[in-house]
Structures are given as structure tokens and as C-alpha cells.
C-alpha positions as CSV (number, residue, x, y, z in Angstrom):
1,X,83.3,13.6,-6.4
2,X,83.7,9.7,-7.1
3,X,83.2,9.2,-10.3
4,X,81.7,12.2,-11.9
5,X,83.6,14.6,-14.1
6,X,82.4,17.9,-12.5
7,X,80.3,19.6,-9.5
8,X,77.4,20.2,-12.1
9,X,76.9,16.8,-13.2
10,X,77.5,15.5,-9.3
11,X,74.6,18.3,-8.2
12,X,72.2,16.7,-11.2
13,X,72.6,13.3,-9.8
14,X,72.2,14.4,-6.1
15,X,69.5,16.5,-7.2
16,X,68.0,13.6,-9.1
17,X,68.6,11.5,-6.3
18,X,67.4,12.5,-3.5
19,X,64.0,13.8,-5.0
20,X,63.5,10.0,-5.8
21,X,64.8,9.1,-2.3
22,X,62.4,11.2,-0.5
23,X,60.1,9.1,-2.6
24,X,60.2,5.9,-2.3
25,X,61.9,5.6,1.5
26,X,59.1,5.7,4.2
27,X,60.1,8.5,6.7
28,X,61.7,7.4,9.7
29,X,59.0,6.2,12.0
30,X,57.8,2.8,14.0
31,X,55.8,1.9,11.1
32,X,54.5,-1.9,11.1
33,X,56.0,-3.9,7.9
34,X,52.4,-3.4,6.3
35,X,52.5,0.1,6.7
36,X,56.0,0.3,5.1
37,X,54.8,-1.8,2.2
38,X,52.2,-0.3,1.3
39,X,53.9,3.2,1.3
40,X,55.9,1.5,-1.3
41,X,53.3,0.0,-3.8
42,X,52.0,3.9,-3.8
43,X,55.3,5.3,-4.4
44,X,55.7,3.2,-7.1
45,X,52.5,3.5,-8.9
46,X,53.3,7.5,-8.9
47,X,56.6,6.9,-10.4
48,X,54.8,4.9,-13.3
49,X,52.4,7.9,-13.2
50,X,54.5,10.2,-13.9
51,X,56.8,7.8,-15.7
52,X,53.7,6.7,-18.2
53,X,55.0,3.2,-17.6
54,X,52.6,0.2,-17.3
């Protein structure tokens, strides 16, 4: 549990985490580095979506 002070605020994080994770990380693939990046610049513009950042 590295640094957290219980299993309930480790399973937020992780919870959290790996929601975002599945995100932003292109799935494991032979994807050319265009493919990759642009996976990314539409990741990111749902986060500030649903972030209502501009």
C-alpha cells in the first residue's frame, strides 16, 4: 500500500487510475507513430470535455 493510509483510499486511486489509463494509453498494437498521436490529441480533447477545460 505505498503511501496510502488504507485499502479504501488505495482502491479510489487505482480505480481513478486506471479508468484514465485506459484512456489516454493506445492499446497494445503495431500502430504507426501517427496513429499513436492522434489517439492522444482525441483522448485529450475528451478529458477537457468532460473536464470543461479549455
Amino acid at each position: 500500500m505505498q503511501g496510502f493510509r488504507s485499502p479504501g483510499a488505495l482502491q479510489r486511486f487505482v480505480s481513478i487510475f486506471s479508468a484514465l489509463r485506459n484512456l489516454f494509453v493506445p492499446p497494445r498494437s503495431k500502430r504507426s507513430a501517427l496513429a499513436t498521436h492522434i489517439h492522444r490529441l482525441q483522448a485529450m480533447a475528451e478529458w477537457k470535455a468532460v473536464a470543461m477545460v479549455s
